[in-house]
C-alpha positions in Angstrom: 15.8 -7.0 -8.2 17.9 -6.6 -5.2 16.1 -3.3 -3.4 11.9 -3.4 -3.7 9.2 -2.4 -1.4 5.7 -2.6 -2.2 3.5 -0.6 -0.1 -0.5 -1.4 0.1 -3.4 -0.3 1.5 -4.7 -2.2 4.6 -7.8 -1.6 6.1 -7.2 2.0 7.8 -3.4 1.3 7.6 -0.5 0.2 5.3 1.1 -3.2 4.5 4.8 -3.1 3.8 6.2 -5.8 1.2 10.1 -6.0 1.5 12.5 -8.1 0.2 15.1 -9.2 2.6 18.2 -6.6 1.7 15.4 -3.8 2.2 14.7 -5.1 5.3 17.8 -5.6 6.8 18.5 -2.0 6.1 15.4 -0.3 7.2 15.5 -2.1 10.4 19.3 -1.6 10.8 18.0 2.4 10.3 15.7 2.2 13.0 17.7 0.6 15.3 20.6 3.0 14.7 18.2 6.3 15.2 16.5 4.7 18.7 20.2 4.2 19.8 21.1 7.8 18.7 17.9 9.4 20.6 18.9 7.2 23.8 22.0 8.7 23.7 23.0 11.5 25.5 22.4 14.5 22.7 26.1 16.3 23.6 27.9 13.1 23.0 29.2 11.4 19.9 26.6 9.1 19.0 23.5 11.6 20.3 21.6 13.9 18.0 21.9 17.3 19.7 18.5 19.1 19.5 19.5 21.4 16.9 20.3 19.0 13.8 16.6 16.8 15.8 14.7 20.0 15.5 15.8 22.3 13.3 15.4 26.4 13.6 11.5 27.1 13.9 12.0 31.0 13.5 14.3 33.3 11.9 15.9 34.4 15.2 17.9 31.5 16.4 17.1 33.2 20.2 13.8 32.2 19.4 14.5 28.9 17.6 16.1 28.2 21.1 13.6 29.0 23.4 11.3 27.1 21.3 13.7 24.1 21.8 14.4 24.7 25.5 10.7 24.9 26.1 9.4 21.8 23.5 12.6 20.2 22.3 12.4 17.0 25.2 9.0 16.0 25.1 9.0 16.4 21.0 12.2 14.3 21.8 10.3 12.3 23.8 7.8 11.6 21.3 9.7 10.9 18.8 11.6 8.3 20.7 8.4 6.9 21.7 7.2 6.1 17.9 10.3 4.8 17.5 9.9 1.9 20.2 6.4 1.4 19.0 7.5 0.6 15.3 10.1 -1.6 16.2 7.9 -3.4 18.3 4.9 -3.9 16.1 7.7 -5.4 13.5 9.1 -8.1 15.4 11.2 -9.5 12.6 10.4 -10.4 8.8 9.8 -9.1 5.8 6.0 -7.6 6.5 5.2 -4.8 8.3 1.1 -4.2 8.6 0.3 -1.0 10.5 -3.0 0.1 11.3 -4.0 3.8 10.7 -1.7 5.2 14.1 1.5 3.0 13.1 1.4 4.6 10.0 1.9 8.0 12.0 4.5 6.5 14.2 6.3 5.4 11.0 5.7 8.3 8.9 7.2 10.5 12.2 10.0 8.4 12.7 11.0 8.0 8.7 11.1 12.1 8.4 13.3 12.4 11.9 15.5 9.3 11.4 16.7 11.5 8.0 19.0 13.3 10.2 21.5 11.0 11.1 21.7 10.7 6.7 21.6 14.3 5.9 24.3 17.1 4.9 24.6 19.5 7.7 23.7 22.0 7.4 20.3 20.6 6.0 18.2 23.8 5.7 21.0 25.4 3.2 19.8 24.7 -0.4 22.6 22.9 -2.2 24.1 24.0 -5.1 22.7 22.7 -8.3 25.5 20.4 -8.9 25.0 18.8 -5.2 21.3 18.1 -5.9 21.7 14.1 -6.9 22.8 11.6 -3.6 26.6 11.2 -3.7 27.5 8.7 -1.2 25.4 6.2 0.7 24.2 8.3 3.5 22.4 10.4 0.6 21.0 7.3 -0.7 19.4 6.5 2.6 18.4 9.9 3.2 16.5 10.0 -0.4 15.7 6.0 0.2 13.2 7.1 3.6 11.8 10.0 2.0 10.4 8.1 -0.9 9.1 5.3 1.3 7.5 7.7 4.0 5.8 9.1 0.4 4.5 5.6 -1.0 3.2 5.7 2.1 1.6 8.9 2.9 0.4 7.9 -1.4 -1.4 4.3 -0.1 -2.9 5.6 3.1 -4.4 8.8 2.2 -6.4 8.4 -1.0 -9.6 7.3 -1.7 -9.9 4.2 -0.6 -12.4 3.4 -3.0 -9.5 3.8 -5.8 -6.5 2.0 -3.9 -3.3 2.4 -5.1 0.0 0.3 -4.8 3.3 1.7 -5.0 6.5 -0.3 -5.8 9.7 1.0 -5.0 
């Protein structure tokens, strides 16, 4: 099996099983988003706050004062989970986070999407564009289904633990 995680319960957190290829990529992913968010967000490499923080409101005036007023220290934050996963996973193929890791992960799987997704992301596809077609779909569909296995391990009842494979 070239591509498996297994995600566990650990204590108030998760444990992360990968096998190397897995782990090469998900690190190369957060690598690439913290170098995106260091960026400036109106150059080539940045993530402008728009496709970061998608319209909140119907009016995009809104949607823009709501970014002018919240969009750097959401920025901010997001940034900050970033460094703080990286971190706590110095290298391997075993990530154990306790119970605010698994925030910091879950927060920075969801945002990191961005750099993966069709743009416009909040237009519904058509029904023949549902499936991943390229490998930036992959990855987009690859960190939604680990930041589930996770959000699956961490919040049941720990008295019934469940494992997930991917």
């Amino acid at each position: 099996m070239r591509d498996a995680a297994r995600v566990a319960r650990e204590g108030d957190g998760a444990r992360i099983d990968m096998v190397e290829n897995v782990a090469e990529v998900l690190r190369f992913v957060l690598s690439d988003f913290a170098a995106a968010l260091a960026a400036d967000p109106a150059g080539p490499e940045g993530i402008p706050g728009e496709l970061l923080f998608p319209d909140a409101y119907r009016r995009k005036a809104d949607s823009a004062e709501f970014r002018a007023t919240y969009g750097q220290a959401m920025r901010s934050e997001v940034a900050a989970a970033t460094t703080r996963v990286i971190e706590t996973w110095p290298d391997g193929q075993v990530v154990i986070l306790d119970r605010a890791g698994v925030r910091d992960l879950r927060l920075v799987l969801v945002h990191a999407q961005v750099r993966y997704l069709r743009k416009p992301r909040w237009k519904t596809a058509p029904p023949d564009e549902r499936y991943a077609k390229n490998d930036r779909e992959v990855t987009s569909f690859w960190l939604q289904q680990l930041d589930r296995m996770i959000s699956g391990v961490v919040y049941v009842d720990p008295a019934e633990p469940i494992v997930y494979t991917l």
